[in-house]
N, C-alpha and C positions, 0 to 999 in steps of 0.2 A: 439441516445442519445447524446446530450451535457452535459459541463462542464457550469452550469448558476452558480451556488454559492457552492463552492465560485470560482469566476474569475480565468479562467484559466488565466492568466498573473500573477496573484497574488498566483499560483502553482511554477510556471515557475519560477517567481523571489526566490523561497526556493527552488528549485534545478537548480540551476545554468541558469535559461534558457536551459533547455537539458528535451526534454520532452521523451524521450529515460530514463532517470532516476527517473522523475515523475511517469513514468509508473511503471518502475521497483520497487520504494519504496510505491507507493500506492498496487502494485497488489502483493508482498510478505505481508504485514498489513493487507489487504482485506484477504487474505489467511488464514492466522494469527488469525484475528476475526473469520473468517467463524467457524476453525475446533475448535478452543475455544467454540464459541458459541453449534455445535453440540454435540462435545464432554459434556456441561454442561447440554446439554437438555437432552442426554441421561443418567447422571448419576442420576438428578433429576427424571425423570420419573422412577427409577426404587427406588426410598427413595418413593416419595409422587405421589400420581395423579394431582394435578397441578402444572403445570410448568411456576415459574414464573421467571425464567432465560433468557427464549426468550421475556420473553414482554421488558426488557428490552432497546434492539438496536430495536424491530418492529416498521415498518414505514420508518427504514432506512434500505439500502441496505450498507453491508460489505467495498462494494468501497467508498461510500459517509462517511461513518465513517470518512474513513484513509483519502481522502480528507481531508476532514476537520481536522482530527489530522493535515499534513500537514500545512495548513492553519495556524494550530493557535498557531506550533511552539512546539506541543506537541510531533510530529514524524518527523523525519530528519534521517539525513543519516553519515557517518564520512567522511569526503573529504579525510583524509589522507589513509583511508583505500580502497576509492573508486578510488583513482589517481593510489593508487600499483598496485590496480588489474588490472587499464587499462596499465597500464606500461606494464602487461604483456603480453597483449594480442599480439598475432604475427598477424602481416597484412596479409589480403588475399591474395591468387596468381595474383588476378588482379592485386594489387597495387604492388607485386612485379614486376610484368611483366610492369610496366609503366617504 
């Protein structure tokens, strides 16, 4: 599976060029929709027999949603909240052993 649309460079350029964080903001969103989504089909099917909560995102898959939120500026991320946390991260033993 590829990234055809929207362009992965045009991902990349809303998260810094760091596809390490592309990944990470698309794949908690994807997440996000996913148990939204189940969670509302199961509440639906138990009101009514059709469920018209999942036709809603069908056709798309959960990742291509947040993609495209990405894309079009509707889902980002907070830099100042995403520099602290790498602030904190402590370096492997390999790097310290350099």
């Amino acid at each position: 599976m590829s990234v055809v649309k929207p362009e992965i460079d045009s991902l990349l350029d809303k998260c810094e060029r760091n596809p390490f964080l592309l990944c990470a903001v698309a794949s908690k969103r994807a997440c996000d929709i996913n148990n939204m989504v189940c969670g509302q089909h199961m509440r639906v099917t138990q009101i009514q027999d059709f469920d018209d909560i999942t036709t809603v995102v069908s056709g798309e898959d959960p990742v291509s949603i947040a993609m495209n939120e990405i894309n079009d500026g509707t889902l980002s991320y907070v830099k100042k909240d995403f520099d602290k946390e790498l602030s904190g991260v402590e370096p492997s033993k390999k790097q310290q052993e350099s």
